[in-house]
C-alpha positions, 0 to 999 in steps of 0.5 A: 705063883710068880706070873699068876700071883705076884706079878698080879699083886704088884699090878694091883699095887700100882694101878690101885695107887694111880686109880686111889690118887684120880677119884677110882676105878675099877681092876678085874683080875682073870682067875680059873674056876680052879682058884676056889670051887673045883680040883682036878688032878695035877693042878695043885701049883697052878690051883694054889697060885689061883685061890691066892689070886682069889684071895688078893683080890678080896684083900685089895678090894677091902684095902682100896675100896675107901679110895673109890676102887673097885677089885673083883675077879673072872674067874673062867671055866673052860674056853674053846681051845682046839688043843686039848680035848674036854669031855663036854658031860662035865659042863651042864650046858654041853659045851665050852666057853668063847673068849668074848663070853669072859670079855663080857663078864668083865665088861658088865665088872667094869660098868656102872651096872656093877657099880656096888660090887667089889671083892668078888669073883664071878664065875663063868663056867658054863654052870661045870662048879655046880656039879 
């Protein structure tokens, strides 16, 4: 809760002030699909620390949006990593997600393309939410 979502709130405090004071900008936060559509066991604390990461990026979207700024979320699926196995039934398109597909997504949330999107989160899983 500390890491995932306080120090995620005082970011989003400070930067919002900064970016409020020059006209806008843009904060993209980087969930987990575990923060508002998925469980799996064990993962209550760090489940609860991502829905309220979820949360505060609604709030702070609709408390910052009058000064220009932009909040939404990433929230990530599972992405490559070698130490821990993943049964690849579990995502429709049959495998894991790279580092530079959620550098994407938040890419195109900081572009002018998404220019009227702000307190949301995109979900980049590989379609493993649907199930």
């Amino acid at each position: 809760i500390e890491l995932n979502l306080t120090g995620a709130f005082f970011c989003t405090q400070l930067a919002g002030r900064v970016m409020s004071d020059e006209d806008g900008g843009v904060i993209v936060h980087v969930s987990s699909m575990l923060g508002s559509l998925k469980s799996t066991p064990d993962s209550a604390p760090y489940a609860a620390g991502q829905a309220g990461l979820v949360s505060m990026v609604r709030e702070a979207a609709r408390d910052l949006a009058p000064q220009g700024v932009r909040v939404n979320a990433v929230c990530a699926g599972r992405i490559t990593d070698e130490s821990s196995p993943v049964e690849l039934s579990q995502i429709p398109q049959g495998r894991t997600g790279s580092p530079d597909e959620i550098a994407s997504a938040i890419l195109f949330l900081c572009s002018d393309a998404a220019s009227f999107i702000t307190g949301q989160s995109l979900v980049v899983d590989g379609g493993e939410t649907i199930l």
